[in-house]
Backbone atoms as SQL, in Angstrom:
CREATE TABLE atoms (id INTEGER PRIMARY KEY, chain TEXT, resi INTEGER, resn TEXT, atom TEXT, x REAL, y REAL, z REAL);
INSERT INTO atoms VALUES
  (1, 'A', 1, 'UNK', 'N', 9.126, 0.894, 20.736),
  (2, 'A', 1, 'UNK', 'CA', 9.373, 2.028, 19.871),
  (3, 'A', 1, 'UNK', 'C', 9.377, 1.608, 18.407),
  (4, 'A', 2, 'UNK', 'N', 10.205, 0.619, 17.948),
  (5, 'A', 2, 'UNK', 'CA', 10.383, 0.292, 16.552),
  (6, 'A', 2, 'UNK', 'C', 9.161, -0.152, 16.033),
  (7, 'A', 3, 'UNK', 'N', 8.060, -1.365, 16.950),
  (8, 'A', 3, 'UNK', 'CA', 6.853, -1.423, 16.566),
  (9, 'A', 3, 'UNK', 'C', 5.908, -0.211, 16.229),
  (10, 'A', 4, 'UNK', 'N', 6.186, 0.528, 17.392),
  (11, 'A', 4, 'UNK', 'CA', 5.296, 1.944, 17.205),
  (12, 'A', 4, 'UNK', 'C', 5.220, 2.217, 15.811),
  (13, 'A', 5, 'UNK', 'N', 6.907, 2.548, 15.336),
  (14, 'A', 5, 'UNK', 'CA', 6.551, 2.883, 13.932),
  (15, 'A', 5, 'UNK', 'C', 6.737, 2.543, 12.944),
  (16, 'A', 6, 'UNK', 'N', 6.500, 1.216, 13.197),
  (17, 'A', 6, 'UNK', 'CA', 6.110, 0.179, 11.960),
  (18, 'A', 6, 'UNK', 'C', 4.605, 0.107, 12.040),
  (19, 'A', 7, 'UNK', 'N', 3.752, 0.128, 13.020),
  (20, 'A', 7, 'UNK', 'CA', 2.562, 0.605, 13.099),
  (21, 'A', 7, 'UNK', 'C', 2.125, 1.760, 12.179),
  (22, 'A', 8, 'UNK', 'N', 2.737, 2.549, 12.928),
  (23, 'A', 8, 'UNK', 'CA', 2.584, 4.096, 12.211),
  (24, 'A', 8, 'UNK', 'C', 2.841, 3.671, 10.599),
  (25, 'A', 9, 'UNK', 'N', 4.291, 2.984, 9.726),
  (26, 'A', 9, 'UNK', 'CA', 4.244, 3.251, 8.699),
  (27, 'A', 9, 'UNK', 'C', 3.211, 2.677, 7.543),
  (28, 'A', 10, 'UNK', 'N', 2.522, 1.300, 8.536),
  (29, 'A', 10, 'UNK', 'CA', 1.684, 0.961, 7.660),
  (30, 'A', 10, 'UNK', 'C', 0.530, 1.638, 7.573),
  (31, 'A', 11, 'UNK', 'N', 0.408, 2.694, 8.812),
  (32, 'A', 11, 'UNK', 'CA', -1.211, 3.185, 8.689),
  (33, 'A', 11, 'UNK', 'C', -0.721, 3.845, 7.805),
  (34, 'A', 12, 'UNK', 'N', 0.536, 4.721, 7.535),
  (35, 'A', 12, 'UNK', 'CA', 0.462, 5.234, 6.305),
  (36, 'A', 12, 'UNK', 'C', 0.651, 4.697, 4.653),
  (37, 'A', 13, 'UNK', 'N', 1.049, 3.880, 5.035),
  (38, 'A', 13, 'UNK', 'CA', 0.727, 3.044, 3.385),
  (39, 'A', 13, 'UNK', 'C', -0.746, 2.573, 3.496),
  (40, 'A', 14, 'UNK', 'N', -1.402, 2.095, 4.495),
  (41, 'A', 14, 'UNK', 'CA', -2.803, 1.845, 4.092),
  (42, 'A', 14, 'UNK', 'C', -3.605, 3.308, 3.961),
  (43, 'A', 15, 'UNK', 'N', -3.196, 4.116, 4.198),
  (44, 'A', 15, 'UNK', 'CA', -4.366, 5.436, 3.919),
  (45, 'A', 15, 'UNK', 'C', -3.688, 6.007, 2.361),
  (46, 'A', 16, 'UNK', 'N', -2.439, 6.144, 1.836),
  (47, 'A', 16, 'UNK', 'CA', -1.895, 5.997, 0.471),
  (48, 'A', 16, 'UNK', 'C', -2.541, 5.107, -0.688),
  (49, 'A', 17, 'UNK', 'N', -2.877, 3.670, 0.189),
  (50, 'A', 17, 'UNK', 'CA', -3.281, 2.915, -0.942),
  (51, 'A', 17, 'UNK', 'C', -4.715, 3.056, -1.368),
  (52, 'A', 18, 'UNK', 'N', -5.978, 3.297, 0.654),
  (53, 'A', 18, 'UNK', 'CA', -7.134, 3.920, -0.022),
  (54, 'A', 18, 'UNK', 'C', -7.488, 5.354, -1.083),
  (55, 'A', 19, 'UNK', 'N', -6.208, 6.113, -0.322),
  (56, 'A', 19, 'UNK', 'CA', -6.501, 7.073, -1.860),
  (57, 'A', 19, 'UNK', 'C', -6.436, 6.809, -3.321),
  (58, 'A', 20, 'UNK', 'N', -5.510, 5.957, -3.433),
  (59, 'A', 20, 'UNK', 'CA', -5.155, 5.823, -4.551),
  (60, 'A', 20, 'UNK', 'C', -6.816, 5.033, -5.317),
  (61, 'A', 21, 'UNK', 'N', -6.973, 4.298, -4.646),
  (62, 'A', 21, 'UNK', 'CA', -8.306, 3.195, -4.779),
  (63, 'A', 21, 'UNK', 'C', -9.566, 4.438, -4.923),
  (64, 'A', 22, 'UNK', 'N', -9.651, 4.983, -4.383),
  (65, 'A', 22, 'UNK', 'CA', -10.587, 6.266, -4.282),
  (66, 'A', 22, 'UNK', 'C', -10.654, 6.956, -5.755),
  (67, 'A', 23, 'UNK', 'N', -9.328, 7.256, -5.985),
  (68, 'A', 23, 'UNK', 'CA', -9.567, 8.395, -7.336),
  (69, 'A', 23, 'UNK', 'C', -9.803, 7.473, -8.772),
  (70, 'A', 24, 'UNK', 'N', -10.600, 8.450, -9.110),
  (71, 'A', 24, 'UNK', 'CA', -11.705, 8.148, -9.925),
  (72, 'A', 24, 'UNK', 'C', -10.572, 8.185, -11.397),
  (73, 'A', 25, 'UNK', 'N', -10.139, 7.267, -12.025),
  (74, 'A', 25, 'UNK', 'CA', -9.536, 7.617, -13.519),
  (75, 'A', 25, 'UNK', 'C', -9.895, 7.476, -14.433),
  (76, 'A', 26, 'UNK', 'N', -11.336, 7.446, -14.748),
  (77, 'A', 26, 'UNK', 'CA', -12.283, 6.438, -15.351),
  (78, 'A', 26, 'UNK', 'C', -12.898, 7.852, -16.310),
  (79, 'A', 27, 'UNK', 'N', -12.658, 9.112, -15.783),
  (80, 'A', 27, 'UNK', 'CA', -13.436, 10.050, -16.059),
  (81, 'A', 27, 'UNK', 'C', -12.724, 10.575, -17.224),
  (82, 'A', 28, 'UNK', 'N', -13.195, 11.223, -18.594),
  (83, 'A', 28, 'UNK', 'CA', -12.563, 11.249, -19.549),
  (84, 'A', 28, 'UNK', 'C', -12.023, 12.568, -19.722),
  (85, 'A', 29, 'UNK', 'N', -12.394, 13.860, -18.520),
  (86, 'A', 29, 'UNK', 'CA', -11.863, 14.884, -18.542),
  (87, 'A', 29, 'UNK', 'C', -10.677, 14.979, -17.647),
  (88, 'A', 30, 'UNK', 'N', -10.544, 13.801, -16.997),
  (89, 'A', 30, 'UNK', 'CA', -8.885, 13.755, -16.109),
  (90, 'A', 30, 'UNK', 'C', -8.706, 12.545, -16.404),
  (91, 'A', 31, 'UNK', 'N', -8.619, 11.577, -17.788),
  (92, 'A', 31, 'UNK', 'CA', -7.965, 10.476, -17.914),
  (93, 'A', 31, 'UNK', 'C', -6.475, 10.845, -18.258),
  (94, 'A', 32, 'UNK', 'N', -6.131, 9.980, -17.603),
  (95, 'A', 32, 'UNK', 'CA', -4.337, 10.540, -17.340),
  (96, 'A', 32, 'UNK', 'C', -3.654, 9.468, -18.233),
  (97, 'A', 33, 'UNK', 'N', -2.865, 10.139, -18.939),
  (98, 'A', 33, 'UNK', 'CA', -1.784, 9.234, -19.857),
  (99, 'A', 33, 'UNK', 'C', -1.827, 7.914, -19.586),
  (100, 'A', 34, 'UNK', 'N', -1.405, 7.114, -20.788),
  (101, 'A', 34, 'UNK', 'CA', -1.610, 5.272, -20.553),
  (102, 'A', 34, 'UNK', 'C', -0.325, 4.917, -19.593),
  (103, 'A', 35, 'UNK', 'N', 0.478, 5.959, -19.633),
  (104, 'A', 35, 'UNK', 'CA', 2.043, 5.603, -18.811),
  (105, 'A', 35, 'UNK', 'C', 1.984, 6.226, -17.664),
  (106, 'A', 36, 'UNK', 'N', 0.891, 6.949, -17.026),
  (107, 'A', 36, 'UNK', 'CA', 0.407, 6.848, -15.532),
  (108, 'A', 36, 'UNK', 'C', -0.386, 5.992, -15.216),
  (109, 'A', 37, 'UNK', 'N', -1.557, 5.506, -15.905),
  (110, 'A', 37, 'UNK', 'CA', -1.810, 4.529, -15.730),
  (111, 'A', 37, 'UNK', 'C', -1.081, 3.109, -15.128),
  (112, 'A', 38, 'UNK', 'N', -0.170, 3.041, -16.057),
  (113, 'A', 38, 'UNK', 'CA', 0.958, 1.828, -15.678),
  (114, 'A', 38, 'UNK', 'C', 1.256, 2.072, -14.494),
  (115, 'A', 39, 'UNK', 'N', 1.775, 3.045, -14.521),
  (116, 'A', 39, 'UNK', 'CA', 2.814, 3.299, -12.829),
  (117, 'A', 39, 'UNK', 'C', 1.709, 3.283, -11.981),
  (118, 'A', 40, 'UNK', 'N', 1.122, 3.465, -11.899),
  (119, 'A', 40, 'UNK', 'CA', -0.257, 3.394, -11.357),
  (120, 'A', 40, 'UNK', 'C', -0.217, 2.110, -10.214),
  (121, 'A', 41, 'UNK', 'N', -0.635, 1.322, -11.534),
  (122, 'A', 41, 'UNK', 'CA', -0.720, -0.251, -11.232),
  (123, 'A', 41, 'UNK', 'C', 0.198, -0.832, -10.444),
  (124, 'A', 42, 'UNK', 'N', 1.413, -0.246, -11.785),
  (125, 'A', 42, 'UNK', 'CA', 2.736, -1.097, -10.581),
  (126, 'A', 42, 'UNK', 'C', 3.095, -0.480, -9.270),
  (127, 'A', 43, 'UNK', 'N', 2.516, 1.037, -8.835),
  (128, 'A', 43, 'UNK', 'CA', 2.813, 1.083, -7.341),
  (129, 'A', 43, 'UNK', 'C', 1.757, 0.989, -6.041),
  (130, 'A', 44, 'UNK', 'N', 0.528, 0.204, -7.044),
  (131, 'A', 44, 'UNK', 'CA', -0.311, -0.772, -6.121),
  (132, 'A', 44, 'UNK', 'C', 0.264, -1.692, -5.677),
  (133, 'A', 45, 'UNK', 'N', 1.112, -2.401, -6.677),
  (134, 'A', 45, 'UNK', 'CA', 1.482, -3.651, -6.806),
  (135, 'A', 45, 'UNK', 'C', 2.138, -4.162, -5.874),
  (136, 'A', 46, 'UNK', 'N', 3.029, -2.781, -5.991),
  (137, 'A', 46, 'UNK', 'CA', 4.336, -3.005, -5.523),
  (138, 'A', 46, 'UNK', 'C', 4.024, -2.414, -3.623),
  (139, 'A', 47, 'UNK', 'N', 3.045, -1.877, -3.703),
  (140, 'A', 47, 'UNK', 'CA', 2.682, -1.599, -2.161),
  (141, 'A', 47, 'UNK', 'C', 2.367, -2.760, -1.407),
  (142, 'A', 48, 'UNK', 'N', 0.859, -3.537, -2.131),
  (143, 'A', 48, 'UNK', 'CA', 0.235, -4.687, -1.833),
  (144, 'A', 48, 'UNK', 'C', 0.947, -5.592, -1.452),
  (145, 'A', 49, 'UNK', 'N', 2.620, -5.923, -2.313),
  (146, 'A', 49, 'UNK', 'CA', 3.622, -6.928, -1.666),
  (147, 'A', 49, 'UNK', 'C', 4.365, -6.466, -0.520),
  (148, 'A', 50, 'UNK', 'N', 4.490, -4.940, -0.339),
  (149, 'A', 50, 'UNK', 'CA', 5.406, -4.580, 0.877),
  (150, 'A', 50, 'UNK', 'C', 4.393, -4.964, 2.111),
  (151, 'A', 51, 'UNK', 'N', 3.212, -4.481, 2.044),
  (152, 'A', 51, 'UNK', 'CA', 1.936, -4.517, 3.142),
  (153, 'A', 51, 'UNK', 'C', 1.641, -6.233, 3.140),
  (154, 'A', 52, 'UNK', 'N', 1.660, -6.977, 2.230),
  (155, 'A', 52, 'UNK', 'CA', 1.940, -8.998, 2.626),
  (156, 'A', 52, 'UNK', 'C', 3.014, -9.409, 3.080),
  (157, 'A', 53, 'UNK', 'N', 4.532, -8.208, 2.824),
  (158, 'A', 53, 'UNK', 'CA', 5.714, -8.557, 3.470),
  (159, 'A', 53, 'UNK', 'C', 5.321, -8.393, 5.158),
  (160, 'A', 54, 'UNK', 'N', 4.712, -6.653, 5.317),
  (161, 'A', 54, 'UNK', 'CA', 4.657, -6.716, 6.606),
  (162, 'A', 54, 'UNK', 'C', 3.703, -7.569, 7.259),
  (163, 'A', 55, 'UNK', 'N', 2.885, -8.315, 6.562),
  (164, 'A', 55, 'UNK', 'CA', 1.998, -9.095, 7.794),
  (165, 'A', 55, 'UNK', 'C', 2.317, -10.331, 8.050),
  (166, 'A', 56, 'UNK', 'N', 3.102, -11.068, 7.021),
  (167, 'A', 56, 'UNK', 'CA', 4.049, -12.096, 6.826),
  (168, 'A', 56, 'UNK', 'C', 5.101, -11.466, 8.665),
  (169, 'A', 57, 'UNK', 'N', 5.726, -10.756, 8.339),
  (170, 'A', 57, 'UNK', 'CA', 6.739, -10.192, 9.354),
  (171, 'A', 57, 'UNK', 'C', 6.022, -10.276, 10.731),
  (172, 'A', 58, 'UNK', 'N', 4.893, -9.806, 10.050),
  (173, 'A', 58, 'UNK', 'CA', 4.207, -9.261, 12.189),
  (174, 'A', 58, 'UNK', 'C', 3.568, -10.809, 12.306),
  (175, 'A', 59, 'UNK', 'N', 2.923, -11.775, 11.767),
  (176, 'A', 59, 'UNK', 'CA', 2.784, -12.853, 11.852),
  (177, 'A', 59, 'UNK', 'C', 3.804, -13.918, 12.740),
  (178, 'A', 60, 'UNK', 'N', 5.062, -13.434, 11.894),
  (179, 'A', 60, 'UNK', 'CA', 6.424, -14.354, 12.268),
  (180, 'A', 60, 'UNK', 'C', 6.718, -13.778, 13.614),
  (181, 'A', 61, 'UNK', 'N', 6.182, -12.407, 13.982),
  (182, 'A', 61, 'UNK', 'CA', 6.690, -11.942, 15.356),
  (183, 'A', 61, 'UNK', 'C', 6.067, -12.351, 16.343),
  (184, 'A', 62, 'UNK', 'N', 4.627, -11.829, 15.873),
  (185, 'A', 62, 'UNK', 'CA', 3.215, -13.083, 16.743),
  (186, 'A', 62, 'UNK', 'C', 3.719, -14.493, 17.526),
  (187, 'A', 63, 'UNK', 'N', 4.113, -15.421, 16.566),
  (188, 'A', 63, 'UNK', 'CA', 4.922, -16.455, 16.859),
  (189, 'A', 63, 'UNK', 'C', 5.685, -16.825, 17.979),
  (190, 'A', 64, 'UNK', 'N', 6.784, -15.870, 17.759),
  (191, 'A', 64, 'UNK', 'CA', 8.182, -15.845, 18.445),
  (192, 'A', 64, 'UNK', 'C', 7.531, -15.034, 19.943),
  (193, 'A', 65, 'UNK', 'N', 6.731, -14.588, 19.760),
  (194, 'A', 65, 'UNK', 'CA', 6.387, -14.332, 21.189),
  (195, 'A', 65, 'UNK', 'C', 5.243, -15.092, 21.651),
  (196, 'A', 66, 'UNK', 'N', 4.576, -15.454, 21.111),
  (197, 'A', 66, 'UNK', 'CA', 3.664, -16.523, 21.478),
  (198, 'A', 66, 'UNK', 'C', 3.821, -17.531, 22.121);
């Protein structure tokens, strides 16, 4: 059960992070403030380390049952 939805939560941070990767900000009729921009970045950032925490984690679990 708990795997289930730790499964589940990363498919949803990985389909969060392809959107984010998807939208286009480049375009000068929806360039969005320099301070969305930022946050932007930092909640790639800050995803990219939770999603290396979890594979770090499922790695270490791999292991222990291995």
């Amino acid at each position: 059960m708990a795997e289930q939805q730790l499964m589940q939560s990363i498919g949803r941070i990985e389909r969060a992070l392809s959107r984010l990767e998807r939208t286009d900000f480049s375009s000068s009729s929806a360039a969005p403030h320099s301070e969305l921009v930022e946050r932007h970045e930092r909640l790639k950032a800050a995803t990219q380390a939770a999603m290396n925490d979890l594979d770090r984690l499922l790695a270490s679990k791999g292991r222990e049952n291995g």
